[in-house]
PyMOL commands that place a pseudoatom at each C-alpha (Angstrom):
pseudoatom trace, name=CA, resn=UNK, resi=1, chain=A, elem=C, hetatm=0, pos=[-53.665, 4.661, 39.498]
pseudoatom trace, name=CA, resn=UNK, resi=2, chain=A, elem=C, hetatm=0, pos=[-56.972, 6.206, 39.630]
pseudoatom trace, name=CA, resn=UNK, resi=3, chain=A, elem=C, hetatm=0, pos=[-56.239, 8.964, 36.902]
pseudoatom trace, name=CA, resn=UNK, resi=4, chain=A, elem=C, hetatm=0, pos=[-54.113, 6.345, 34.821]
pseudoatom trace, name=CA, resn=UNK, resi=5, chain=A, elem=C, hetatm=0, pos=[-57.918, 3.815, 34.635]
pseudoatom trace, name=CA, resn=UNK, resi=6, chain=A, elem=C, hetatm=0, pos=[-59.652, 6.861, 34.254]
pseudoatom trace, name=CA, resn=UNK, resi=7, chain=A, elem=C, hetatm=0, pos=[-58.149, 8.351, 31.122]
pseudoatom trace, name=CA, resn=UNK, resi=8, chain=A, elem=C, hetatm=0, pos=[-56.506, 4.807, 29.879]
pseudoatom trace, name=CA, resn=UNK, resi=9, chain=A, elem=C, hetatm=0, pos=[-53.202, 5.690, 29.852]
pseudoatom trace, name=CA, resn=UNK, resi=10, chain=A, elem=C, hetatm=0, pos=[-50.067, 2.941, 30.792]
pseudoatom trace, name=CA, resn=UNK, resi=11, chain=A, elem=C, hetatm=0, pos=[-48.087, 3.371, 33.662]
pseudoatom trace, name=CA, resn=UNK, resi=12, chain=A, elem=C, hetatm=0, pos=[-44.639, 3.257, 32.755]
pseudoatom trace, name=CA, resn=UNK, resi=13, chain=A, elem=C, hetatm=0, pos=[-42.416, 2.362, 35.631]
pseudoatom trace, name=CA, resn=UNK, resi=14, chain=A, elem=C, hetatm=0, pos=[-38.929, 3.535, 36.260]
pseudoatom trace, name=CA, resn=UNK, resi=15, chain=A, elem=C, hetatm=0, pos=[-35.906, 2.438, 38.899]
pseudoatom trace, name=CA, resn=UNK, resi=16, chain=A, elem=C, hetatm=0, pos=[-33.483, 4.593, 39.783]
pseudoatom trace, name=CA, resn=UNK, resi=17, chain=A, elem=C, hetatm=0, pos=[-30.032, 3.084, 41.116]
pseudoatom trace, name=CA, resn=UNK, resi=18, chain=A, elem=C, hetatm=0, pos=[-27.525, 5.209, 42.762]
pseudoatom trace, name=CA, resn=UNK, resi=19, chain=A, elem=C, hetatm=0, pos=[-29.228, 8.538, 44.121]
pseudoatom trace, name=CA, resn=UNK, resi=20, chain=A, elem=C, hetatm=0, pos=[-29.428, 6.664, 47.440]
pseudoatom trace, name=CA, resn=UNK, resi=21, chain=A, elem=C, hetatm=0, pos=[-25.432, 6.723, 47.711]
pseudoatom trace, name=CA, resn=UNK, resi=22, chain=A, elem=C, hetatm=0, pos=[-25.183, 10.158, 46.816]
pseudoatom trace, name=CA, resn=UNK, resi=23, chain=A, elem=C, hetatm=0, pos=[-25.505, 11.125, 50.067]
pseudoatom trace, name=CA, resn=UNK, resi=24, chain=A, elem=C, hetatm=0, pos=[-25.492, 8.529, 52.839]
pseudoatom trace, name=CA, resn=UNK, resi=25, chain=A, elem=C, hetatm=0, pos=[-28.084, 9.449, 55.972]
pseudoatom trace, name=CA, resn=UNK, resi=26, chain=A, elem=C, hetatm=0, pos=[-26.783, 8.306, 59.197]
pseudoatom trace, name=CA, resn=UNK, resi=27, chain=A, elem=C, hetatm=0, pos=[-29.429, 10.241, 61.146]
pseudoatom trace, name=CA, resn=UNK, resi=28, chain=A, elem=C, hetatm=0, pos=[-32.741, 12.526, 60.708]
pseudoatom trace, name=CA, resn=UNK, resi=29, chain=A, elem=C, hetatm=0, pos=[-32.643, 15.304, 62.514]
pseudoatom trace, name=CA, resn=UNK, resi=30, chain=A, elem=C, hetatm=0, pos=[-36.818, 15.482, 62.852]
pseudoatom trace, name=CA, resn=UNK, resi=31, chain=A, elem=C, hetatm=0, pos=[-37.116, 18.853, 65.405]
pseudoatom trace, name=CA, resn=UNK, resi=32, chain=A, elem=C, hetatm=0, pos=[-34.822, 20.969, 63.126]
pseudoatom trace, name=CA, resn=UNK, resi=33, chain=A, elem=C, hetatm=0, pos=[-36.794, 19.646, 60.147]
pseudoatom trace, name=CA, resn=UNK, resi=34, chain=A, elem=C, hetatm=0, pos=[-40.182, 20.135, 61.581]
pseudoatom trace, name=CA, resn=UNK, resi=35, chain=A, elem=C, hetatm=0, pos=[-38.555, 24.156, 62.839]
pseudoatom trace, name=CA, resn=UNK, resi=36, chain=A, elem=C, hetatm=0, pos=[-36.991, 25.169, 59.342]
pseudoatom trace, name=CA, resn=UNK, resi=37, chain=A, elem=C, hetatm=0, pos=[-40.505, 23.467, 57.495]
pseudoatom trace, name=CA, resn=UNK, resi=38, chain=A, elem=C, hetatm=0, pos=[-38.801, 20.292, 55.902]
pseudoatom trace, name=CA, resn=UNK, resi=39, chain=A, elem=C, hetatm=0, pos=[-39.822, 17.107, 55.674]
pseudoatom trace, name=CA, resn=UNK, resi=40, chain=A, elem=C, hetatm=0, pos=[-36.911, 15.594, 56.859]
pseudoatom trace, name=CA, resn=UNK, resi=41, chain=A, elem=C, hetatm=0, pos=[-32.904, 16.928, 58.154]
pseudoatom trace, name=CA, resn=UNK, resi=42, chain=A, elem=C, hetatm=0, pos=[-30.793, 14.137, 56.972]
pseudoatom trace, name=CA, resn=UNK, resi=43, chain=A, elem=C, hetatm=0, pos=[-27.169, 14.225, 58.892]
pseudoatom trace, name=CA, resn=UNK, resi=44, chain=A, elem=C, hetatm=0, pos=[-24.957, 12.428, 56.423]
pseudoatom trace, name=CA, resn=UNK, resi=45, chain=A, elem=C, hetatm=0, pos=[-21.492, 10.710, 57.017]
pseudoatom trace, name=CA, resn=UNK, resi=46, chain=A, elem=C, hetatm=0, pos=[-19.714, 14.203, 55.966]
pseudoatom trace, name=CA, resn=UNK, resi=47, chain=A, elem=C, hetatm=0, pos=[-21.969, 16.827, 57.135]
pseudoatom trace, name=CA, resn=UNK, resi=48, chain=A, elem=C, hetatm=0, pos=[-21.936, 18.552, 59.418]
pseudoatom trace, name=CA, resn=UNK, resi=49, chain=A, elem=C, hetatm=0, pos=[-18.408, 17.093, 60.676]
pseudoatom trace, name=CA, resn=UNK, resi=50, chain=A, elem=C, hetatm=0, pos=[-16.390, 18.883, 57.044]
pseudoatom trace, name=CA, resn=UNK, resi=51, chain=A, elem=C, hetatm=0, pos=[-18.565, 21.822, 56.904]
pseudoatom trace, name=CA, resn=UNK, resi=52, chain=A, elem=C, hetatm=0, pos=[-20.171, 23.267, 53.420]
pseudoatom trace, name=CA, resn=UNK, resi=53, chain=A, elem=C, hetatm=0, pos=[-17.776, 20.933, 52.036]
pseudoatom trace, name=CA, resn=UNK, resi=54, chain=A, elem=C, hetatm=0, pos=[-19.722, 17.550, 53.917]
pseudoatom trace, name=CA, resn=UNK, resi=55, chain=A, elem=C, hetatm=0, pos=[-22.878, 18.906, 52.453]
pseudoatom trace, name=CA, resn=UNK, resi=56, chain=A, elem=C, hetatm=0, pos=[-21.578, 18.452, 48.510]
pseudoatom trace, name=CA, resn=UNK, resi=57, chain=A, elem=C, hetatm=0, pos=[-22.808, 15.021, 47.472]
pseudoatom trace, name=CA, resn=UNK, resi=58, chain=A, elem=C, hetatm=0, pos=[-20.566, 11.638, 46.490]
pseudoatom trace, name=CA, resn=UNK, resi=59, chain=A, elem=C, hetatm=0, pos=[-19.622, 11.391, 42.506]
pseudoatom trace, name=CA, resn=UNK, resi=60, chain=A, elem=C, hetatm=0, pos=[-22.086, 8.615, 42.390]
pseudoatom trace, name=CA, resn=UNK, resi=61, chain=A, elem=C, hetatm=0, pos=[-23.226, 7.346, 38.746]
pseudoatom trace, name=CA, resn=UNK, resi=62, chain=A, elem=C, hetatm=0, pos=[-27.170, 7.501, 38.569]
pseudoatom trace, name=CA, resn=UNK, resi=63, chain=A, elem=C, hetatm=0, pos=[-28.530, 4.294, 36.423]
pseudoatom trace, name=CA, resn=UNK, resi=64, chain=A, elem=C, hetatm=0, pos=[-32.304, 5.041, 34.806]
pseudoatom trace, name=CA, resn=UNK, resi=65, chain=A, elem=C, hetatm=0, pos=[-34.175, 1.750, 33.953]
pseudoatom trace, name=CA, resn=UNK, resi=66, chain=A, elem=C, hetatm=0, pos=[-37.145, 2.054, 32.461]
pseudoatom trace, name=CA, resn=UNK, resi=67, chain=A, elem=C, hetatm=0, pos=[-40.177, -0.905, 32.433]
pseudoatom trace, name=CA, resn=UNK, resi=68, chain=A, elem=C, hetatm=0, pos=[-42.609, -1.934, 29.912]
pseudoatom trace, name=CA, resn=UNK, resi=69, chain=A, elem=C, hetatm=0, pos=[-45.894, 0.492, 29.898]
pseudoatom trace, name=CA, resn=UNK, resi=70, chain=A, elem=C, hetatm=0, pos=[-48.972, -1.535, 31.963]
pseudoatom trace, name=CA, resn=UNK, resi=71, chain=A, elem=C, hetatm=0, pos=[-52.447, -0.754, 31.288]
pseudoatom trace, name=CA, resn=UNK, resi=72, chain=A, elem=C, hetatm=0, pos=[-54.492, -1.303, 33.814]
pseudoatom trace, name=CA, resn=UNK, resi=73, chain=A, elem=C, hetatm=0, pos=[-58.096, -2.130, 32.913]
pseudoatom trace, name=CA, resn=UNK, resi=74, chain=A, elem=C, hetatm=0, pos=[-61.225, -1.043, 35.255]
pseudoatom trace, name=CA, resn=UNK, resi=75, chain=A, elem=C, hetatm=0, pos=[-63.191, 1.394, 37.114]
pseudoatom trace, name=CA, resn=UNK, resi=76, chain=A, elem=C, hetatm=0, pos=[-61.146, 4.268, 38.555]
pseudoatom trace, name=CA, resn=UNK, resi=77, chain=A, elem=C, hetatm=0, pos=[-63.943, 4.765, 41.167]
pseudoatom trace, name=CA, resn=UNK, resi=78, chain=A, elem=C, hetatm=0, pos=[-63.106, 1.164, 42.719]
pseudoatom trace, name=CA, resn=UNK, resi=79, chain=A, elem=C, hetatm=0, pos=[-62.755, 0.635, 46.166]
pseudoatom trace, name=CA, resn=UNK, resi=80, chain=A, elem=C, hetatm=0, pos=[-59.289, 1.582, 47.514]
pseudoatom trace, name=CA, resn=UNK, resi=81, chain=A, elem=C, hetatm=0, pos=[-58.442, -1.918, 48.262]
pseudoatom trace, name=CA, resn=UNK, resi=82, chain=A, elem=C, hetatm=0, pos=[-59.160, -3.166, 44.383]
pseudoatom trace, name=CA, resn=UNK, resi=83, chain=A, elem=C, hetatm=0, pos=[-56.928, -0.042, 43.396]
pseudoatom trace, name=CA, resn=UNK, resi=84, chain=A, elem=C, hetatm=0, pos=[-54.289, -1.125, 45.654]
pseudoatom trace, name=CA, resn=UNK, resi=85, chain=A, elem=C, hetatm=0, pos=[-53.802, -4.477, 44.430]
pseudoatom trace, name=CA, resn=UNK, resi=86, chain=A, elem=C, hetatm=0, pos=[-53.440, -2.994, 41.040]
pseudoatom trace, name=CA, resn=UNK, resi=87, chain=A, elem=C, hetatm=0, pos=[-50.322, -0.321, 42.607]
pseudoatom trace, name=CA, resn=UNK, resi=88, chain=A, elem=C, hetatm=0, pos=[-48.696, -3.391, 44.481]
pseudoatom trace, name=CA, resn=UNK, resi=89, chain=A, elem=C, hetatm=0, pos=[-48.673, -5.153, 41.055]
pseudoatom trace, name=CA, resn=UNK, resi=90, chain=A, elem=C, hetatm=0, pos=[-46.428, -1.773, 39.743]
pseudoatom trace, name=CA, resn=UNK, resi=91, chain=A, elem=C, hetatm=0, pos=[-44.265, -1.340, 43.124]
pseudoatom trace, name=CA, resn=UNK, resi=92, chain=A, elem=C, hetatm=0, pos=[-43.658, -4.804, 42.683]
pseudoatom trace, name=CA, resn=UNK, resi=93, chain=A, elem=C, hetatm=0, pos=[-42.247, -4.127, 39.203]
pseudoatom trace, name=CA, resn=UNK, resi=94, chain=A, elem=C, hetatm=0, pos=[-39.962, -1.604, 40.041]
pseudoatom trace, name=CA, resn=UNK, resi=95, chain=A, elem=C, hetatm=0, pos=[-38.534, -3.445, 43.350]
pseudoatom trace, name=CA, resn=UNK, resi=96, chain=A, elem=C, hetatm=0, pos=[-37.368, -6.266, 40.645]
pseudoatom trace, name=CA, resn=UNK, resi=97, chain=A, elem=C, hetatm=0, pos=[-35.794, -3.704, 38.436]
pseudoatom trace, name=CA, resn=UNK, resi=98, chain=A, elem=C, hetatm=0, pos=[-34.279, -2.047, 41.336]
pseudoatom trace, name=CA, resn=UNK, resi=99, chain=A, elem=C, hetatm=0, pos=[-32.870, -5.654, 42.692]
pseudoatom trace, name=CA, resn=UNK, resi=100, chain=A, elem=C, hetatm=0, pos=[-31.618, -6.375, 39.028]
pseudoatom trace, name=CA, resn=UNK, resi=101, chain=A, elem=C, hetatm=0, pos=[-29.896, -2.961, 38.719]
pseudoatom trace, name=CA, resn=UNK, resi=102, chain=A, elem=C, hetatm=0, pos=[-28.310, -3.252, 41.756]
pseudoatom trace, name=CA, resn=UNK, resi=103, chain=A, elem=C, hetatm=0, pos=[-27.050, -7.049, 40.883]
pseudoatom trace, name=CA, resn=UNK, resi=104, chain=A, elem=C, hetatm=0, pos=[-25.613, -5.153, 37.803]
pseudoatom trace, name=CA, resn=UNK, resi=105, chain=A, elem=C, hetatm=0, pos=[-23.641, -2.882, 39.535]
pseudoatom trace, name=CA, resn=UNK, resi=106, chain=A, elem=C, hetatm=0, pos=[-19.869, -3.170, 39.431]
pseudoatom trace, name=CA, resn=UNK, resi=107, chain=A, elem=C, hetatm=0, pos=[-19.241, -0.296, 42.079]
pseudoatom trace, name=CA, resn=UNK, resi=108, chain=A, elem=C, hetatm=0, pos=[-20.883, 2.894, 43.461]
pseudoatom trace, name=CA, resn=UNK, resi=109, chain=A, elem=C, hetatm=0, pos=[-19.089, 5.033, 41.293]
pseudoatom trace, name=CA, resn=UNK, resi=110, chain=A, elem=C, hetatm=0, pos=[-18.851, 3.233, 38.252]
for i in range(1, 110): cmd.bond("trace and resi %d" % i, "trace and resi %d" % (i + 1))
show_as sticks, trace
zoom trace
């Protein structure tokens, strides 16, 4: 938000439907993750129970929505609480294009 006030450019925002099916977590696996460098291990509903074969992910159709640009007007050197009003206005954006893409979904793989 900061760099987008200081050189006056619009935040566009964008919701992506689907990628979270792709590969359902049932678990993080935090030590292994925090051994092997990663942020996170996920353990999914196939993997590790079918092998290399758990770890390829669901045909899942990815839907890309795309808001209106917002320019934000003001002083990039703001407080962090004025600048964080002005990122809760955008995260509030894409949660309603996220709830409307998923209300538009007929199935996960269609």
């Amino acid at each position: 938000m900061r760099l987008a006030l200081e050189t006056d450019t619009p935040i566009v925002p964008i919701a992506v439907v689907g990628s979270e099916e792709q590969a359902i977590a049932i678990a993080n696996f935090m030590p292994l993750a925090r051994l092997l460098g990663m942020p996170s291990f996920p353990i999914t509903l196939t993997w590790p129970w079918l092998g290399l074969l758990g770890a390829l992910p669901l045909p899942v159709k990815y839907r890309v929505f795309f808001g209106e640009p917002v320019r934000f007007a003001g002083n990039p050197h703001d407080e962090d609480e004025v600048i964080g009003e002005k990122v809760e206005q955008v995260k509030a954006q894409i949660a309603t294009m996220l709830a409307e893409g998923l209300a538009r979904r007929r199935s996960l793989f269609w």
